[in-house]
C-alpha positions as CSV (number, residue, x, y, z in Angstrom):
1,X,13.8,21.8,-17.4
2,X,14.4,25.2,-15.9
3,X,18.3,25.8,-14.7
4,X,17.1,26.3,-11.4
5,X,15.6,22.5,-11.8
6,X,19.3,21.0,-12.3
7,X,21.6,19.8,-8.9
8,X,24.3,22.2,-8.4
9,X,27.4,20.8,-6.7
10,X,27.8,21.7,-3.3
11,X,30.4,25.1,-2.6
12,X,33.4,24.0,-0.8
13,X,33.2,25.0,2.6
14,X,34.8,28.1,3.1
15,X,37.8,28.7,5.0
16,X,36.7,31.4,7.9
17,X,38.3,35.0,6.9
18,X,37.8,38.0,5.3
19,X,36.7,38.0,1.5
20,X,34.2,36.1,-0.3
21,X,35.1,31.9,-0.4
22,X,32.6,31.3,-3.0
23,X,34.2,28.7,-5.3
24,X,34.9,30.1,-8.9
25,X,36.3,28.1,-11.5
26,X,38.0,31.2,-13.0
27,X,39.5,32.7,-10.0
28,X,42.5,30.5,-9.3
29,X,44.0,30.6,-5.9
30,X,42.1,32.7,-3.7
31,X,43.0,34.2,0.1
32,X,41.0,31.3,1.8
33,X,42.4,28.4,-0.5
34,X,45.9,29.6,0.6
35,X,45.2,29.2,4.1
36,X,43.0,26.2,3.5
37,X,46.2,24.8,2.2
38,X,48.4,26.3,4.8
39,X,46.2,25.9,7.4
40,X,46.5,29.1,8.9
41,X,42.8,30.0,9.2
42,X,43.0,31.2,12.4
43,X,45.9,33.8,11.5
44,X,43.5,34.7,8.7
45,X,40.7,35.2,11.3
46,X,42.6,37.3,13.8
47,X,42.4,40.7,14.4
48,X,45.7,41.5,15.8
49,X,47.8,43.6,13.5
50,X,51.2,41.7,13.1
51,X,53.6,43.5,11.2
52,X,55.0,41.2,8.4
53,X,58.0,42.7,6.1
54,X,58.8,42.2,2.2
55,X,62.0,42.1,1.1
56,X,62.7,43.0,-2.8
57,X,65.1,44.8,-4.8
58,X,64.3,48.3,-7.2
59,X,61.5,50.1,-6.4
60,X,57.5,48.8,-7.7
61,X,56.3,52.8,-8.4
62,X,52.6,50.9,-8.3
63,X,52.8,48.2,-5.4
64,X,50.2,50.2,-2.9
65,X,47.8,51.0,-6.1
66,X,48.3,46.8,-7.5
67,X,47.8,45.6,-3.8
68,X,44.3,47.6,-3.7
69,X,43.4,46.1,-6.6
70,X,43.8,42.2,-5.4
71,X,42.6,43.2,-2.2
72,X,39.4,44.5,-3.5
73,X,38.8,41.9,-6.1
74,X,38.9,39.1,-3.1
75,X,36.8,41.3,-0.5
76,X,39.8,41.9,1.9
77,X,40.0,44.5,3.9
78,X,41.6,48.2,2.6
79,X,45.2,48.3,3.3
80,X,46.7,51.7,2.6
81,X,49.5,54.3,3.9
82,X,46.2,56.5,5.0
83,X,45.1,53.8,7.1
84,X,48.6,52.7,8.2
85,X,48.1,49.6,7.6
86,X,50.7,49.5,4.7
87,X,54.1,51.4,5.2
88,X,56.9,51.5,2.2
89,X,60.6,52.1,3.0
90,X,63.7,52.3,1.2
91,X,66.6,49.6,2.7
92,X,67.7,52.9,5.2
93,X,64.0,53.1,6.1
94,X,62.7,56.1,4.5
95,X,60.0,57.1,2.5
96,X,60.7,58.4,-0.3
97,X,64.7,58.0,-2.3
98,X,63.7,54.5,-3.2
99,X,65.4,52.6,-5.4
100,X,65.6,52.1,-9.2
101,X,61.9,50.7,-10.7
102,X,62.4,47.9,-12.5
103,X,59.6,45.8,-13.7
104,X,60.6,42.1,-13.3
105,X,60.8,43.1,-9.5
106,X,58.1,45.0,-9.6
107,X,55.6,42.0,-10.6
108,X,57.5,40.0,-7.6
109,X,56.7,42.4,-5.3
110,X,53.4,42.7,-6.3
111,X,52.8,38.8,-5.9
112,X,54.7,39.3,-2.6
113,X,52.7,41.9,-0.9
114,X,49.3,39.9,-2.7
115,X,50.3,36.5,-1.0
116,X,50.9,38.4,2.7
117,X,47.7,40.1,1.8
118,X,46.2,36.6,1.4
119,X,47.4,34.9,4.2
120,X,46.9,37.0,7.0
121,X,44.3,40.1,6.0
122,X,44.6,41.9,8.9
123,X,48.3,42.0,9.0
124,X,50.2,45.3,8.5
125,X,52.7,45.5,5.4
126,X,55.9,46.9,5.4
127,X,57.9,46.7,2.1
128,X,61.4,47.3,2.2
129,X,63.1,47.9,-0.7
130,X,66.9,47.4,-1.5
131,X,68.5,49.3,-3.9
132,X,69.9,46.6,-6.0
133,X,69.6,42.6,-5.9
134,X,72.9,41.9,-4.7
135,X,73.5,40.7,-1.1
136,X,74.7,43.7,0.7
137,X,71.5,45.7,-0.7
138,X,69.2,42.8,0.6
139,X,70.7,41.7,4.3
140,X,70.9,45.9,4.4
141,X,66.9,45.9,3.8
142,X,66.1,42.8,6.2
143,X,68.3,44.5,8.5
144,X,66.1,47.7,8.7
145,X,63.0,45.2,8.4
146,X,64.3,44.2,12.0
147,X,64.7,47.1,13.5
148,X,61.2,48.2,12.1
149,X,59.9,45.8,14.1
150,X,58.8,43.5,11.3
151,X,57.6,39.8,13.4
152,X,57.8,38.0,10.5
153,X,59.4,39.1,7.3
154,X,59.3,37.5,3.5
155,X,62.2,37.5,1.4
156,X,61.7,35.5,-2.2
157,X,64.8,36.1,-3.6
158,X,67.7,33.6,-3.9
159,X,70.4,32.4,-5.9
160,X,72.2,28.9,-6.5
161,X,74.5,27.1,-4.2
162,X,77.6,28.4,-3.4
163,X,81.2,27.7,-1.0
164,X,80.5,29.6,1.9
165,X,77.1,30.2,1.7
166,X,76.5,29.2,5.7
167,X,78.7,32.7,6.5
168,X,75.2,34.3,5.7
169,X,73.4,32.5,8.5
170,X,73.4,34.8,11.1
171,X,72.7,37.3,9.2
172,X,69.6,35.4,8.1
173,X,68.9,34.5,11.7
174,X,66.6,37.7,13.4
175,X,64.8,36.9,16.0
């Protein structure tokens, strides 16, 4: 028999988006299984440019270059500071001064700014990063992630339970 003889499975049917949905057995999770999952398909479809924020600690010297590279790899569209579509701040919102690199951050931030990337294309990035991991550093980037403007802002960091951890609320709570 020739290979093209043989019954090939059926592909998956493809979330609608930006990128290639062509199922690969090597690929793991790619931009239109995450919002299969999630069902956000149509934020993956639209064309308005939300700004979403990424809070992390220390500085990832690479994050713009590493977000290329999983941007290209799953066919989504360029997101750079040329295009200003991506936008990196320290926590007092400058460019430039930023914090400390440390690697273990770095490779969360990278994940980060990959996942946004995954689930909503055409979104703008901003990263904000705090100078350190502890709280003061952190609220001080979400802060500034506010009054960037951010509409919806990602903050993977945490820590374990603790007696008056509720005092953090409203500082938790932006509109």
């Amino acid at each position: 028999r020739r290979s093209s003889d043989l019954v090939r499975p059926a592909p998956r049917a493809a979330a609608p988006q930006t990128g290639s949905c062509v199922p690969d057995a090597n690929s793991g999770y790619r931009p239109c299984d995450l919002q299969a999952a999630y069902e956000l398909t149509s934020l993956a479809a639209s064309r308005h440019g939300r700004l979403v924020a990424v809070i992390d600690a220390y500085d990832d010297p690479n994050a713009e270059a590493d977000l290329g590279v999983y941007r290209a790899t799953y066919g989504l569209p360029a997101c750079t500071t040329a295009d200003k579509c991506f936008r990196k701040v320290n926590q007092a919102g400058q460019h430039g001064h930023y914090p400390t690199p440390d690697a273990g951050w770095a490779q969360e931030t990278s994940l980060d700014l990959d996942m946004v990337s995954a689930i909503c294309p055409n979104c703008h990035i901003l990263l904000v990063e705090a100078n350190s991991s502890g709280f003061g550093d952190l609220f001080a980037a979400l802060h500034e992630a506010v009054v960037l403007k951010a509409k919806v802002i990602s903050d993977s960091w945490g820590t374990g339970e603790f007696d008056g951890e509720t005092s953090f609320d409203p500082t938790l709570d932006a509109p």
